[in-house]
ROLUMMI-63748 format. One line per 8 residues: number of its first residue (from 1); their letters; for each residue x, y, z of N, C-alpha, C, O. Coordinates in nm, 2 decimals. Layout:
ROLUMMI-63748
NUM	a	X:Y:Z:X:Y:Z:X:Y:Z:X:Y:Z ~ ...
***
This chain:
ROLUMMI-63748
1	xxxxxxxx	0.08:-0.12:0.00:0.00:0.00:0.00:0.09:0.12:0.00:0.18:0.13:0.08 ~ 0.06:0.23:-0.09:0.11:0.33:-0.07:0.08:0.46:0.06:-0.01:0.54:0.08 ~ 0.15:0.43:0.11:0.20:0.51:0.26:0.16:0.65:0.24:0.13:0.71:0.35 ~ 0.16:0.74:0.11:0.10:0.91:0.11:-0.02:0.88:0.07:-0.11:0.95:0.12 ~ -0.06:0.79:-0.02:-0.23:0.72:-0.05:-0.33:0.73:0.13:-0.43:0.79:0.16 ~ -0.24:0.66:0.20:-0.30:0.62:0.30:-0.31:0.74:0.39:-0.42:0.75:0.45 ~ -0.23:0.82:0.40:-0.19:0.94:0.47:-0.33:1.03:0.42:-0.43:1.06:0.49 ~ -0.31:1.05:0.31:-0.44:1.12:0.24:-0.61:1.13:0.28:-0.70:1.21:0.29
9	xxxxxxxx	-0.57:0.94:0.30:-0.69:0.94:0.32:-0.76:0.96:0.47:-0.88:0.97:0.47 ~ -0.69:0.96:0.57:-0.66:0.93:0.72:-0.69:1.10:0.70:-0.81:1.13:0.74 ~ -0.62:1.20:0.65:-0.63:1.33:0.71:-0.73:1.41:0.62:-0.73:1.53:0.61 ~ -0.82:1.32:0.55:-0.93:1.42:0.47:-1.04:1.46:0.57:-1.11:1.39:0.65 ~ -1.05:1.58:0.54:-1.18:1.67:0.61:-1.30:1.63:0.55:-1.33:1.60:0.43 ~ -1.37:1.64:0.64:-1.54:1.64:0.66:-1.59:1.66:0.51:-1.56:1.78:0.48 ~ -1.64:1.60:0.41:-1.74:1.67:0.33:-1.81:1.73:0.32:-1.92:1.70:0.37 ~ -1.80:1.86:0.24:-1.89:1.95:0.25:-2.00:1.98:0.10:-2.07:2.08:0.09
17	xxxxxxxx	-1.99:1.86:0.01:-2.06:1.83:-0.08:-2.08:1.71:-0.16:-2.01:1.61:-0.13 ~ -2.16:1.72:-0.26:-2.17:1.58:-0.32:-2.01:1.55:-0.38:-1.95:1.44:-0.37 ~ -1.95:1.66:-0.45:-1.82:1.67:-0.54:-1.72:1.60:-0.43:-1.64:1.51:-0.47 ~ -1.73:1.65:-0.31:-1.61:1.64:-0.22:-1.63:1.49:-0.16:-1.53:1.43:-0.12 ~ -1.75:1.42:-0.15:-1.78:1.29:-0.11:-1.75:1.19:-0.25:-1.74:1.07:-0.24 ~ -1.74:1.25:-0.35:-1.76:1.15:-0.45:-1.56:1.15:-0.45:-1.50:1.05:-0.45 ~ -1.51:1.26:-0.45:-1.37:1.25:-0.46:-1.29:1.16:-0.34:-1.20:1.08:-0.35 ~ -1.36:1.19:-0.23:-1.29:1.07:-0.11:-1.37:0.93:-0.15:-1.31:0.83:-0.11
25	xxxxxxxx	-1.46:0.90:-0.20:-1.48:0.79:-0.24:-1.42:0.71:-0.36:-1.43:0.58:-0.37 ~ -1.37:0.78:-0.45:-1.27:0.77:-0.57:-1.16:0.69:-0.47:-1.12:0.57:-0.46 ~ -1.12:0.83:-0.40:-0.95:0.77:-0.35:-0.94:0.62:-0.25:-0.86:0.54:-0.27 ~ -1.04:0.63:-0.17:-1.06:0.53:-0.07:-1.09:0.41:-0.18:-1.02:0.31:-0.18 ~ -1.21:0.43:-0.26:-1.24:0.30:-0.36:-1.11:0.21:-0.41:-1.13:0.10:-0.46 ~ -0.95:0.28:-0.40:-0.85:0.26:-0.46:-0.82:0.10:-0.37:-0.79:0.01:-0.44 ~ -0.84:0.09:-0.24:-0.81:0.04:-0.14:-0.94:-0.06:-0.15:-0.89:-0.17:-0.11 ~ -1.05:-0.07:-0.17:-1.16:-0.10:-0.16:-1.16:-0.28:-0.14:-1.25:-0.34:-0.10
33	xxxxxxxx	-1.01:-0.35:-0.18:-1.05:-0.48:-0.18:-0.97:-0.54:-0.04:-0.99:-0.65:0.01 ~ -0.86:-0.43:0.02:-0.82:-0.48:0.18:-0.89:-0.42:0.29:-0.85:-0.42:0.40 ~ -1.05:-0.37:0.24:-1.14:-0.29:0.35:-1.25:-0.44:0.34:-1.31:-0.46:0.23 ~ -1.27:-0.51:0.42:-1.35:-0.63:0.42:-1.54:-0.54:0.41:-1.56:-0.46:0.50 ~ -1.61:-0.56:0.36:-1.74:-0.49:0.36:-1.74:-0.37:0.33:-1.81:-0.29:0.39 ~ -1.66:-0.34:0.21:-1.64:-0.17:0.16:-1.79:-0.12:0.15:-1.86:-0.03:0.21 ~ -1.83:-0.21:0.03:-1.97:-0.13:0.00:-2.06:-0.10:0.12:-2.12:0.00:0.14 ~ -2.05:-0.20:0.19:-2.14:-0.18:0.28:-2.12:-0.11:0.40:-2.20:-0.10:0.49
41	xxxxxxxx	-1.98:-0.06:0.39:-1.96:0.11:0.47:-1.94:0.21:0.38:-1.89:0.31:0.43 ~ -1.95:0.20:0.29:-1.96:0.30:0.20:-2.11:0.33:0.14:-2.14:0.42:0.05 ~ -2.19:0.25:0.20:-2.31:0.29:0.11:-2.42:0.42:0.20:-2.53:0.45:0.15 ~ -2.37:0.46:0.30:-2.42:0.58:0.36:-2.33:0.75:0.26:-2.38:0.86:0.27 ~ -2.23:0.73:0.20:-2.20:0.77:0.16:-2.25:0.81:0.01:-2.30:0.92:-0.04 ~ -2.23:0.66:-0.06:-2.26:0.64:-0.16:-2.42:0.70:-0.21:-2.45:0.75:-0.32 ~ -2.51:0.65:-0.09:-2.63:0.72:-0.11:-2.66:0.87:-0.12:-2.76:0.92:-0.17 ~ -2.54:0.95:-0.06:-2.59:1.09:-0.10:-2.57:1.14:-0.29:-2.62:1.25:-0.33
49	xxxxxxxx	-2.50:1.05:-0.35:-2.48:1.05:-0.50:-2.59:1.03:-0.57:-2.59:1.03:-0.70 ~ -2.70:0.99:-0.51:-2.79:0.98:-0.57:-2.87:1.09:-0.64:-2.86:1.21:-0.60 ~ -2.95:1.08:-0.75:-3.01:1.19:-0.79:-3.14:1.23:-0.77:-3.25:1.18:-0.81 ~ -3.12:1.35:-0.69:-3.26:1.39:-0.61:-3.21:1.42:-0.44:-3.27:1.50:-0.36 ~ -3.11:1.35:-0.41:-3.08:1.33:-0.28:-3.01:1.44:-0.23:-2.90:1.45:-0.28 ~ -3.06:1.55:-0.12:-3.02:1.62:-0.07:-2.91:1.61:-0.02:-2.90:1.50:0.02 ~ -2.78:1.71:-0.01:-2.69:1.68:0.08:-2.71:1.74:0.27:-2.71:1.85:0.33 ~ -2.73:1.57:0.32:-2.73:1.65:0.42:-2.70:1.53:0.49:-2.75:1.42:0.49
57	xxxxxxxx	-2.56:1.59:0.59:-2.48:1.51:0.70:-2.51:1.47:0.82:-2.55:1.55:0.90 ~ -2.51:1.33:0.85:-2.58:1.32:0.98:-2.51:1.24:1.07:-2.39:1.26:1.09 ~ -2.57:1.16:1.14:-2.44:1.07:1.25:-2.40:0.94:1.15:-2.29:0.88:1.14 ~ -2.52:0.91:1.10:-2.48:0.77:1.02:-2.37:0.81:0.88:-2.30:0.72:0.83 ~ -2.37:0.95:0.82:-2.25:0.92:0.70:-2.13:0.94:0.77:-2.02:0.92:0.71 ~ -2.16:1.00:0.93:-2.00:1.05:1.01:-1.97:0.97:1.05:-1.85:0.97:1.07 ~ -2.03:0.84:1.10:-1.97:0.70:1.15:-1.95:0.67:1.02:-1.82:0.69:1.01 ~ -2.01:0.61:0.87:-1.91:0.58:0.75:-1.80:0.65:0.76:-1.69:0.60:0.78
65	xxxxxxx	-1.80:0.75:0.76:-1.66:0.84:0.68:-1.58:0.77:0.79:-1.52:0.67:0.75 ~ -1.56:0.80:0.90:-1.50:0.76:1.03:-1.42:0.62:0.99:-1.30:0.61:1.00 ~ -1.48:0.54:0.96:-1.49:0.38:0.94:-1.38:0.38:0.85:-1.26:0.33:0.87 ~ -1.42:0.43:0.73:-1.35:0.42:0.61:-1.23:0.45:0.65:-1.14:0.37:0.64 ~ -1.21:0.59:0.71:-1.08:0.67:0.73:-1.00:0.55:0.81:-0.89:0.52:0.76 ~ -1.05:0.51:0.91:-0.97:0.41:1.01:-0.89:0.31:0.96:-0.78:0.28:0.99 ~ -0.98:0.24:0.85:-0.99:0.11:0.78:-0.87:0.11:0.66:-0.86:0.01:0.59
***
């Protein structure tokens, strides 16, 4: 694993849009096959890409993001 990949992803800030969620989910997706149950911590995220879907942050996409970041 790349060690500045990983770094990156550990020190990304909060999301503040659909653009900025879809870009940490790019980078993180890179990693996606040594995270055991990606999609399925990724899919609180994933759901705000949806179309029609308001952006709006709550405890369940801040426990994903959290997860992801750890993982």
């Amino acid at each position: 694993m790349d060690p500045a990949k990983v770094e990156a992803i550990t020190k990304w800030p909060r999301p503040t849009s659909v653009t900025e969620v879809r870009s940490f989910l790019g980078l993180a997706g890179y990693y996606r096959r040594f995270v055991e149950g990606f999609s399925c911590l990724a899919l609180p995220l994933t759901k705000l890409m949806y179309k029609g879907e308001k952006f709006v942050w709550n405890e369940e996409r801040e426990k994903s993001f959290e997860e992801l970041k750890q993982r």
